[in-house]
N, C-alpha and C positions, 0 to 999 in steps of 0.2 A: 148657810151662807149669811154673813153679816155685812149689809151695806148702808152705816147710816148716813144718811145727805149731810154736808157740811155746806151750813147756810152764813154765804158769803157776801150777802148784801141785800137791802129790802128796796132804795131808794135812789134812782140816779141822777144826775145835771151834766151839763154841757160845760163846753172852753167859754174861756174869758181871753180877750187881747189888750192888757190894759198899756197905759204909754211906758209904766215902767215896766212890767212882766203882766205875760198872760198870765191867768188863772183860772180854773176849770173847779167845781164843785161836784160833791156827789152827798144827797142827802143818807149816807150810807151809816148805823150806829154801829156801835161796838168796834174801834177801833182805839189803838194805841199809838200813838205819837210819839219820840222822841226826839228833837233836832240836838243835836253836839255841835257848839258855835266856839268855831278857834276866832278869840273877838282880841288876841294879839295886838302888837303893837302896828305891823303889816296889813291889818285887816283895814286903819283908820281911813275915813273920809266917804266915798261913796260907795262902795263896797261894803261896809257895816252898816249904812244908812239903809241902801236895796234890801239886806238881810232884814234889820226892824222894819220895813216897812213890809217885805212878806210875811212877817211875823202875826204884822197888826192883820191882814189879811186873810190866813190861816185861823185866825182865832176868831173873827167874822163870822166864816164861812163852816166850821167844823159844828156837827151837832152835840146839846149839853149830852150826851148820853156818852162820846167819844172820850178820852183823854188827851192829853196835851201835855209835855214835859219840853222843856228847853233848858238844857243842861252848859253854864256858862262859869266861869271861875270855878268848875271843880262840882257844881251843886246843882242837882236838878230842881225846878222851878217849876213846879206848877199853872197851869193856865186854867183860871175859874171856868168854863165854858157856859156856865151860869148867870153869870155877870160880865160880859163880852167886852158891852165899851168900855166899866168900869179897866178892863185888864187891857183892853188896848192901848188906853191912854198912860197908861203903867210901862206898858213896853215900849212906847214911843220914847219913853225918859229915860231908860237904861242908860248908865254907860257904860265905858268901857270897861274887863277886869282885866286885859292885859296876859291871859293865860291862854296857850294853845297846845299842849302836850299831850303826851298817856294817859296823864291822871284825868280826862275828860271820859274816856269809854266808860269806866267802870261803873257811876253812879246811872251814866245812861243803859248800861248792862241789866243792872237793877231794878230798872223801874221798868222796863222789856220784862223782864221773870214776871211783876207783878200785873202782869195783864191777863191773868188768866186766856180763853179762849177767845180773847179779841184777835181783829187780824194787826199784826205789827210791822210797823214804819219805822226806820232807823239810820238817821237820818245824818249826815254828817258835812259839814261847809268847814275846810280849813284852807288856810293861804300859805301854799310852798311847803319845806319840808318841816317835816313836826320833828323837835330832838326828842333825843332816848332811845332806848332800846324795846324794839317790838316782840323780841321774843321771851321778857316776862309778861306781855299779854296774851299771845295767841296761845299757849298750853290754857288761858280763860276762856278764848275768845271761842273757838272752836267747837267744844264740847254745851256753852251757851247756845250754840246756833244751832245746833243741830236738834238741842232741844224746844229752842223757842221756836227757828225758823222765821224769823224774820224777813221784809224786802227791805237791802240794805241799800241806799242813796249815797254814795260818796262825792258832793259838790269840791271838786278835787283846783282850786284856783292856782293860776300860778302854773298848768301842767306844762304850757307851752315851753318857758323858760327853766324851770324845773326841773334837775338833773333825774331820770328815773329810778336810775338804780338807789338815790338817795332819797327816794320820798316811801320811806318804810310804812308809813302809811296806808299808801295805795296796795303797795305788797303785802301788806295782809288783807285787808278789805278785798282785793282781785280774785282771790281763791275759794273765793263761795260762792256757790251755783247762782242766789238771788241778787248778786252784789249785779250793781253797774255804776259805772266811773264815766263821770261829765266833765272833759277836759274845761278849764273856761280859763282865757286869757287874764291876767293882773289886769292889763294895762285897757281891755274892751268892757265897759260896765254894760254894752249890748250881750256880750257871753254872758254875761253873770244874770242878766235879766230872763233872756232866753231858757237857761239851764235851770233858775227860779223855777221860772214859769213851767217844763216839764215836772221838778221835783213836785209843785202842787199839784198841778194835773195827778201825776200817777197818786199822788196819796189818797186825793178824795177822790180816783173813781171814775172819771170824767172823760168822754172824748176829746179829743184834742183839734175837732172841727165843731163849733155850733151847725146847727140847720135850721135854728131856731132865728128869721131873718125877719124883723119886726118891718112891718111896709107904715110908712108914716102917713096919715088920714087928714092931720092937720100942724099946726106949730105945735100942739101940744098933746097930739091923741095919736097911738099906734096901735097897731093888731098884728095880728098872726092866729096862726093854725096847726096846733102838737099832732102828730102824727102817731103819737101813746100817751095812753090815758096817766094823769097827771094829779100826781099827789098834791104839790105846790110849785110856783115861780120864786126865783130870786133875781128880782132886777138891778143892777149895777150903775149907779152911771159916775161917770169918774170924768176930772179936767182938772186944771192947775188954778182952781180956785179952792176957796175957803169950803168946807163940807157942809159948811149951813148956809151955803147961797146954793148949791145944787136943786135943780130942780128933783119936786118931790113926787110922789105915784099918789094920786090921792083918791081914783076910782076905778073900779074894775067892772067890765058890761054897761058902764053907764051908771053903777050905785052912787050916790051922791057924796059919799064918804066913806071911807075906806076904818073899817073899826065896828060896822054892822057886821052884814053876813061875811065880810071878807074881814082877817086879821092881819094884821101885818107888823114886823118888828123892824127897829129901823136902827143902821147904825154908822156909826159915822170914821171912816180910816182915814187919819192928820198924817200927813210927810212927817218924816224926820229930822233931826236939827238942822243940818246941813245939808241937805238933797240940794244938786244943782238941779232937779230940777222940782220945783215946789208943785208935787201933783197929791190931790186927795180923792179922796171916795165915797157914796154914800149907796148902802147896802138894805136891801128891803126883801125879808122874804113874807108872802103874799103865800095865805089859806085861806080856804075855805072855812069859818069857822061851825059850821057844822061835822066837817070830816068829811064832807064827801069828796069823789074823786072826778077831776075836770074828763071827761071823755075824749077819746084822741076826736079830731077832726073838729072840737066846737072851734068859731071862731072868737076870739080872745080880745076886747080892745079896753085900753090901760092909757088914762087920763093923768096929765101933771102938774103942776100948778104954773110950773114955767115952759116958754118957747124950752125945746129937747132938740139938741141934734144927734141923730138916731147915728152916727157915728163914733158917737161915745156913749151909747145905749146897747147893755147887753141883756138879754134875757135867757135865764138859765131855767130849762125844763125838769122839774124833780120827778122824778116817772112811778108810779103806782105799781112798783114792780117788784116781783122777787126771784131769787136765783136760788138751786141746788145745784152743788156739782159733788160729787159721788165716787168712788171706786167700787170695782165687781170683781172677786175674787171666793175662794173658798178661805175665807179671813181663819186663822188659828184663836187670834184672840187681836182685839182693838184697841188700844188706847186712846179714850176720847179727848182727855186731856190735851195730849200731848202730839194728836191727830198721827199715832202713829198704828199702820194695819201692818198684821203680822202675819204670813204665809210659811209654810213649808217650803224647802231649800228647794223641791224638786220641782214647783209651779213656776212655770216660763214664762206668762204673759197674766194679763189683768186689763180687765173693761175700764174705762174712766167715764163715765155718763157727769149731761150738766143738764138743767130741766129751767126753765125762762116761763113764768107766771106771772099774771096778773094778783094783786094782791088780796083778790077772791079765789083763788087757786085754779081760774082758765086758764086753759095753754091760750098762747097768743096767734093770730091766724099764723096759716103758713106763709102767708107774702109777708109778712112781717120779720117774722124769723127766717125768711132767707135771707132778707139784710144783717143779719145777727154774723158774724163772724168771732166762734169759737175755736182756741186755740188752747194746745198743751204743751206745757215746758217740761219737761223728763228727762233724769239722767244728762244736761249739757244739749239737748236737743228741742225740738219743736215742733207739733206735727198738729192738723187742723181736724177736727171732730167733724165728723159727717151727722147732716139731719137726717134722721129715722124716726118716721113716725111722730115725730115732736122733738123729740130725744136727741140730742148733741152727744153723739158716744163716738170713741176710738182706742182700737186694741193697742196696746202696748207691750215690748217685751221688759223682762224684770233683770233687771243686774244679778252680778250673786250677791252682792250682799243687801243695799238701798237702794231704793229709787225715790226719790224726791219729785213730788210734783205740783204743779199750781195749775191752773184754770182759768182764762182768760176769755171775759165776752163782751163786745164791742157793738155799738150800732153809732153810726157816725153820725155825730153830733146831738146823741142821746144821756149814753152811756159807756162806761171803759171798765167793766170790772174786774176786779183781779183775786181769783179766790185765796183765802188761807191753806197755809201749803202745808203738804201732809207726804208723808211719809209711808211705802212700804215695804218691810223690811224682812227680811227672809232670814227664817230661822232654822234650826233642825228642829223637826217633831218630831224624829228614829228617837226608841232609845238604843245606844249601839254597845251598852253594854256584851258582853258573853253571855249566852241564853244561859238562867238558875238552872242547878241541879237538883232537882228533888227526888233523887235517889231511883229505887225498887219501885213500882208498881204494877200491879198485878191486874192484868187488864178483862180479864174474865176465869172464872173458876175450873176448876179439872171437869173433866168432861171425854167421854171416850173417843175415840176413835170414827165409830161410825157418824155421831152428833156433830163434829169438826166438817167432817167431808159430806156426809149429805148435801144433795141440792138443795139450794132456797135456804140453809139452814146457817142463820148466821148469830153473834154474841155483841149482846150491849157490852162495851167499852166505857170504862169511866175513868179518868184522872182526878186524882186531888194533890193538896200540897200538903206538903207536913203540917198543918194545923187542923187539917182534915178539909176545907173549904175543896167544895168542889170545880173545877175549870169548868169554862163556859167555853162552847162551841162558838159561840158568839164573838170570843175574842182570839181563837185561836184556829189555828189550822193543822191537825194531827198528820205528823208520817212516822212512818215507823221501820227501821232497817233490821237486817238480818233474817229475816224469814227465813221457816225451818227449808232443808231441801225439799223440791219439788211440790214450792207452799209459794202461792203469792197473794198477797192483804189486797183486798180492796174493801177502801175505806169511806165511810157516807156520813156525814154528824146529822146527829139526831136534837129531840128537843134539849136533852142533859147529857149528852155525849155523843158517842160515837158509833156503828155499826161496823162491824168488824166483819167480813166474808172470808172466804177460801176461793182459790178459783175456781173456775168448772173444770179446770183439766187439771185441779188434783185428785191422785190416787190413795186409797188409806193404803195403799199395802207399800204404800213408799215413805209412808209416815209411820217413823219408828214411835212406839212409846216414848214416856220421859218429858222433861220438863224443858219449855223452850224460852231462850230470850235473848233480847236483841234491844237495842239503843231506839230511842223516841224523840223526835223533836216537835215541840207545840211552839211553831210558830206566830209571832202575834200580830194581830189582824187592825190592836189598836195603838198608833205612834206612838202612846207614851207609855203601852206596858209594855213589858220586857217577855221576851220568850222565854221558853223552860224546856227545858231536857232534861231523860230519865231513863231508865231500865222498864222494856214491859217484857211478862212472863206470863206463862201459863203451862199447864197440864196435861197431856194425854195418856192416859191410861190404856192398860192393852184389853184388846176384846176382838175376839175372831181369830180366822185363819187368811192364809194369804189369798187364796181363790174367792172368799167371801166378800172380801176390801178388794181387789181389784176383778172382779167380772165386768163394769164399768168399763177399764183401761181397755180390756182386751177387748171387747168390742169396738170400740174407739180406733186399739191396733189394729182389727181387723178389717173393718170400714174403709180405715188409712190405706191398707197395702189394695183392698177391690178398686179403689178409687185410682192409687196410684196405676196400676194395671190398665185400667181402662183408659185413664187419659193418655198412661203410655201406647195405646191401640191408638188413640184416636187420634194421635199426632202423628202416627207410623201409617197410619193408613193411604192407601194407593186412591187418587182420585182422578177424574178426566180431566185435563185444561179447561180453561174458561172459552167456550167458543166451538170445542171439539163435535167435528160432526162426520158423518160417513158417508159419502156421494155413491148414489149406485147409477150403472151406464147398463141397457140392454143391447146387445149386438149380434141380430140373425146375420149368420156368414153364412146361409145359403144365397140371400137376400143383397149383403153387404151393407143392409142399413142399422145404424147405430141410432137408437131411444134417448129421448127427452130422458138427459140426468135428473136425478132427484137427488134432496137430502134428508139426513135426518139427523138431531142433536143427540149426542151421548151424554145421555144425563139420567141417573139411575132414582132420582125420587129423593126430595128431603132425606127421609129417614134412613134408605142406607146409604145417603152420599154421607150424611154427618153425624149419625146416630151409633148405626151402627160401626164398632172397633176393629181392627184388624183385615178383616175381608178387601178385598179390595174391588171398588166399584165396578157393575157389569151390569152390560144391555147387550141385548138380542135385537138388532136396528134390521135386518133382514132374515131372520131363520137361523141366523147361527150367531153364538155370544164371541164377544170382544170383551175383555175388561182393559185396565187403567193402569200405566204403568210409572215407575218415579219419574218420568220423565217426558214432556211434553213433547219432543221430540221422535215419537213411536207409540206405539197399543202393541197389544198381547193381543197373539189368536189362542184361546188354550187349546192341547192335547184335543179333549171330548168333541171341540166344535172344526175339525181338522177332516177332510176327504178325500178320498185318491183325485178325485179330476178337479182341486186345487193349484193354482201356479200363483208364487208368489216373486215379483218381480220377474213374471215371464218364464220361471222355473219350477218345475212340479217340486211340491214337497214330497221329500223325499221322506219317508217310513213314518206316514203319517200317524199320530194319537202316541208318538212314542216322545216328544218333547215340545214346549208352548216356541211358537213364529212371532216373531216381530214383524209389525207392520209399520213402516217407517211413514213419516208424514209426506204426502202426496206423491207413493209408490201404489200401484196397483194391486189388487188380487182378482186374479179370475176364477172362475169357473165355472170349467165347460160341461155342457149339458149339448144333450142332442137339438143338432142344427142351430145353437145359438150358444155363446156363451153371457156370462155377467159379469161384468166390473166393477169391482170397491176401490171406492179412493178417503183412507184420513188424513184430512185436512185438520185444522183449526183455523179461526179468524183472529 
């Protein structure tokens, strides 16, 4: 089983709500950027300005290790991530190129391919309908995706008034599982801020609530308390003033200067030409510069040089944390590249596990990770991983062809993170060729007669191919058709082939001499080899006579027919009812007085009620036998046990010992004896 973790993020940070768009950070690396800016003639005035100004933002806040492409008149653009402010201040002066068409995806297509195993953002702001025709891109667009797999942002402006059937845009961007469309009104620069605000949120990672609530201690001093252990802070404070009157963070715990143990880079986001409204930013992320990691629960407090109002103070938590998330399957083969796992057509479902570490490799307590909500997107669906044991795992079932999935885990006001999405993809392992012929083979030597049919006595079986290579029991499964008559194979693989028997109920003298064969199929045991079928043969030579080859059978027949015989008796045979018993009455008539009845059960003993066959069950219950007749309903008096001063039903039998009496069930027999007679009564219960 192949399950490598796909490590989807080391580092996280909380929401921003700034006056023009929230923003939410995640100190998360290896990511790939591209925003596609329709910067048209449509787009002019506030609407292009909120764009650059998220721009400058995005490029603040994204670590040098991530990539950045902003793809505008046709040409993707690089963002230094290296040199932040120098690029900020770069992008604050763009203007406008006036292009918003087709010709934009492509070079953003491009620089997507070139991100290797980053996870990819793809990003897109256009105003109203784009001209041209979308279907010289989607035979690109499609087959792009499915390789890169990207999360697709379509900032879709203009939806409200916007005729849909004519915004070909939308309609192909709609029909991808990661795509989502952010309606935002022309005419509301609050949509356009908002829907901002979400696109950065989800890129870098971020809750979309802080919990991060700084308590102010003085005009110029605040604290708080991270509730996980914490890589770094990024503190923000933003107003619609100049970036270098902002008040600045100049100690942390009380250090007298912030540039000793603590490090901090500091950066400055200018409005745009024309922003009605003239707001800026000033961006500080705050380390430890030994590397160590802030522990949840220390309490935190953060000195400034100026009166702060903690109303336009945010603090963004970067968390010491790392994620795997995972798939469980019997993988055929992976592609790591391209994160696609490849399964057998006939596997139904698949594990998805995701595992939430400290970036010393502790799980994190469990009251922590039940605030964790992990979630799976699959196949058009959603479904939420249950904790086990640490573990965030949930089964899934598997389309027939793809399943596309991503991984999602949240702690509010923490972290949002969103795994790279991966693919698995069901293939055939059959090979479903027509099993090879490899003709004749001879599966053991001539051999006579008696050697074939002895007990216990059986023949190594070997296959090879026409190049002599021998088959491995290992990859095949032997059957073999046509057996001679009154022959049946039983077959066992052995270290280098196969054991070959006879049954026990064959006879030689029903195996003629001569040479026998019959058709073989080696089925294969391994997906990708092909089975083989063939001709097996062999030899029986004559030896003996017929009485010498079959003495075995006849005793067998003979056995056969005792047995038949006797079960035939023993299903035939006469027994008593369940219950059957015989009542005797004493009665002196000189007296008139009639004796305490008695009973006794008719029951002849284990052995000949059910051992012995044919006989039919008998007791001697007072001096003289009864036996057992088909019928519960009555007993037999035989002949032998029959006397003249017998009355049966009140009537002397008549020529007694000359044919067997029925006694019917609770009819009398007497008999009389001087000065008294005796009464039998059977009954059953």
């Amino acid at each position: 089983m192949i399950t490598p973790p796909l490590r989807i993020g080391k580092t996280i940070l909380a929401s921003l709500l700034f006056c023009l768009f929230s923003l939410s950070v995640l100190a998360q690396t290896d990511r790939q950027v591209v925003m596609v800016v329709d910067d048209s003639g449509s787009m002019t005035g506030a609407k292009y300005e909120a764009v650059i100004y998220a721009f400058q933002l995005l490029t603040a806040l994204l670590e040098p290790e991530d990539e950045l492409y902003i793809v505008r008149g046709g040409q993707p653009i690089p963002v230094n991530l290296s040199d932040k402010q120098a690029e900020m201040d770069k992008i604050a002066k763009w203007p406008m190129t006036g292009m918003g068409d087709y010709r934009l995806l492509p070079p953003g297509m491009e620089k997507i391919e070139q991100g290797g195993n980053k996870q990819k953002w793809f990003i897109v702001a256009a105003d109203g309908e784009w001209g041209g025709d979308n279907t010289t891109i989607e035979p690109m667009f499609t087959p792009w995706y499915e390789a890169q797999k990207p999360f697709i942002k379509f900032l879709s402006i203009n939806e409200a008034t916007a005729k849909p059937e004519k915004n070909t845009l939308k309609l192909l961007l709609e029909q991808y599982q990661t795509t989502e469309i952010l309606p935002t009104a022309a005419e509301s620069n609050s949509d356009l801020r908002n829907n901002l605000a979400k696109i950065s949120s989800e890129v870098i990672s971020v809750s979309g609530e802080t919990q991060i609530k700084a308590k102010k201690l003085n005009d110029n001093t605040v604290s708080f308390s991270p509730e996980l252990p914490l890589k770094k802070l990024i503190i923000i404070y933003q107003d619609n003033v100049e970036t270098s009157v902002l008040p600045l963070a100049t100690s942390i715990n009380n250090d007298l200067q912030l540039g000793g143990n603590w490090k901090a880079s500091n950066f400055g986001v200018n409005p745009g030409r024309n922003m009605n409204t003239k707001t800026s930013g000033r961006i500080q992320v705050i380390q430890d510069g030994s590397g160590s990691v802030i522990p949840a629960g220390q309490t935190m407090k953060i000195s400034f040089d100026k009166t702060i109002d903690v109303n336009k103070l945010k603090i963004i938590p970067i968390c010491a944390l790392e994620m795997e998330a995972y798939p469980e399957a019997e993988f055929e083969e992976v592609d790591e590249a391209n994160l696609i796992y490849k399964v057998c057509n006939d596997v139904e479902t698949a594990i998805v596990k995701a595992e939430i570490k400290d970036t010393e490799g502790n799980t994190l307590k469990p009251a922590v990770l039940k605030k964790v909500k992990v979630t799976l997107g699959y196949g058009g669906k959603e479904k939420k991983l249950k904790l086990v044991d640490g573990v965030f795992q949930a089964e899934i079932p598997l389309k027939e062809d793809k399943t596309v999935c991503s991984v999602r885990a949240d702690y509010p006001g923490y972290f949002d993170y969103k795994a790279q999405i991966f693919t698995i993809e069901k293939v055939n392992c059959y090979n479903t060729e027509p099993p090879e012929d490899i003709g004749n083979v001879i599966m053991f030597p001539e051999t006579g007669l008696s050697d074939f049919t002895d007990d216990g006595n059986c023949f190594d079986g070997k296959v090879f191919l026409p190049d002599g290579t021998p088959v491995s029991p290992d990859n095949f499964e032997l059957t073999m058709s046509d057996p001679p008559r009154f022959v049946d194979f039983e077959i066992e693989p052995t270290k280098d082939g196969w054991k070959i028997c006879r049954s026990i109920f064959t006879c030689r003298c029903f195996l003629k001499p001569g040479t026998y064969q019959g058709e073989f199929l080696l089925k294969s045991k391994n997906k990708r080899l092909r089975s083989l079928k063939g001709t097996w043969s062999f030899t029986v030579k004559k030896e003996g006579g017929f009485l010498s080859g079959c003495y075995t059978c006849l005793w067998i027949l003979l056995g056969t027919i005792l047995l038949a015989i006797y079960l035939f008796g023993f299903f035939k045979k006469k027994r008593f009812a369940k219950g059957a018993i015989m009542e005797y009455e004493r009665y002196r008539t000189e007296l008139g007085q009639r004796g305490k009845p008695q009973t006794r059960k008719l029951h002849a003993g284990f052995f000949k009620k059910w051992v012995v066959p044919f006989v039919p069950e008998r007791v001697s219950p007072y001096g003289f036998m009864v036996e057992a007749s088909d019928s519960k309903s009555h007993i037999i008096l035989p002949q032998k046990s029959q006397t003249e001063n017998m009355f049966n039903r009140g009537r002397p039998i008549l020529k007694p010992g000359k044919k067997d009496e029925l006694l019917r069930v609770n009819t009398k027999l007497e008999v009389h004896r001087r000065n008294r007679k005796d009464i039998y009564t059977y009954k059953f219960k």
